[in-house]
C-alpha positions in Angstrom: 36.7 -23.9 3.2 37.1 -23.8 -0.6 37.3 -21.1 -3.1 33.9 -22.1 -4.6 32.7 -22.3 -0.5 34.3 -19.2 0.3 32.1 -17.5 -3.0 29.0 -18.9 -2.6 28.9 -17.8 1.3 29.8 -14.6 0.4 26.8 -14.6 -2.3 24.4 -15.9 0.1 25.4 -12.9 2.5 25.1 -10.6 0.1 21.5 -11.8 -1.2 20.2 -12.0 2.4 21.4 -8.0 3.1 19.9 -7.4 -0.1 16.6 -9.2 1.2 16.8 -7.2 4.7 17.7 -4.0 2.9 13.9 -4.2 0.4 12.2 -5.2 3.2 13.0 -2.2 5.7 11.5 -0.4 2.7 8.3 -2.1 2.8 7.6 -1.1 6.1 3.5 -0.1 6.4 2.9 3.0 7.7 1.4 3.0 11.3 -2.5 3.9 10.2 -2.6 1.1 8.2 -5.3 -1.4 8.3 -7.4 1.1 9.9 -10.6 2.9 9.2 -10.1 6.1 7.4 -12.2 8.9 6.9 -12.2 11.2 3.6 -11.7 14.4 4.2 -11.6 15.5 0.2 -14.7 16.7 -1.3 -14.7 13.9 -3.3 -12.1 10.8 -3.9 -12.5 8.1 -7.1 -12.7 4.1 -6.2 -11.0 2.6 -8.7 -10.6 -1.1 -9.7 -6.3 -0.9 -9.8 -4.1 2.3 -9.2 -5.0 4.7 -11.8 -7.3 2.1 -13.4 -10.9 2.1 -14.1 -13.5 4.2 -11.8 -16.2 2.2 -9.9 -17.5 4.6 -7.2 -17.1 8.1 -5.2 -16.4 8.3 -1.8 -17.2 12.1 -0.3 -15.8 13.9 2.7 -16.8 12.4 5.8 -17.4 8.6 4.1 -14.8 6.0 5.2 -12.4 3.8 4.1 -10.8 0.2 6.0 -7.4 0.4 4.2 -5.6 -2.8 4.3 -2.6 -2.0 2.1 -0.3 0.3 -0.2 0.9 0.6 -3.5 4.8 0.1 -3.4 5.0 3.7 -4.4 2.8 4.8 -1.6 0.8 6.8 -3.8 -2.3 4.4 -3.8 -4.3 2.9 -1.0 -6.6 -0.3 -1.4 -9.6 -1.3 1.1 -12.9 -1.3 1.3 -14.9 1.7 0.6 -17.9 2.2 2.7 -20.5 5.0 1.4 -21.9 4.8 -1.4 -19.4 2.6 -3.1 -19.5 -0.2 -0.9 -16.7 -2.4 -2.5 -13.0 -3.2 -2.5 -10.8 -0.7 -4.6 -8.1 1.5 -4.9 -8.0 5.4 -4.3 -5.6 8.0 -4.4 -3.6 8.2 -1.1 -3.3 11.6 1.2 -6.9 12.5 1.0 -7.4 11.3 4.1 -8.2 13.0 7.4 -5.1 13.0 9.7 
């Protein structure tokens, strides 16, 4: 093997523990993609994290969340109720 072989294999393995390193972080938590239920008084829909409002959801409404913001701080899914769209609200409102 040659210096320039020896260099890029060592790259490569490097990228690819890199690769497996980010995705052990983007593991999904074990309720996702499941129905949740609000258990605030009241929890904003909004069209992105922290972006524009487009429906309540109250305590005892549900949620099907289907993913996470990186962050974890934001859930996406569609809000039953009286929203009744896809959106974003804050996560840890919900009942555990």
């Amino acid at each position: 093997m040659t210096t320039l072989q020896t260099k890029l294999a060592r790259v490569a393995l490097v990228a690819l523990c890199a690769v497996g390193a980010w995705q052990a972080f983007q593991v999904t938590p074990a309720w996702a993609s499941s129905r949740l239920t609000v258990c605030a008084q009241d929890l904003y829909v909004r069209d992105a994290p922290a972006g524009i409002f487009i429906g309540t959801l109250y305590a005892g409404q549900t949620m099907e969340v289907t993913e996470y913001s990186p962050s974890g701080q934001w859930a996406y899914g569609f809000a039953y109720g009286h929203v009744n769209k896809w959106g974003w609200v804050q996560n840890g409102w919900f009942c555990k």
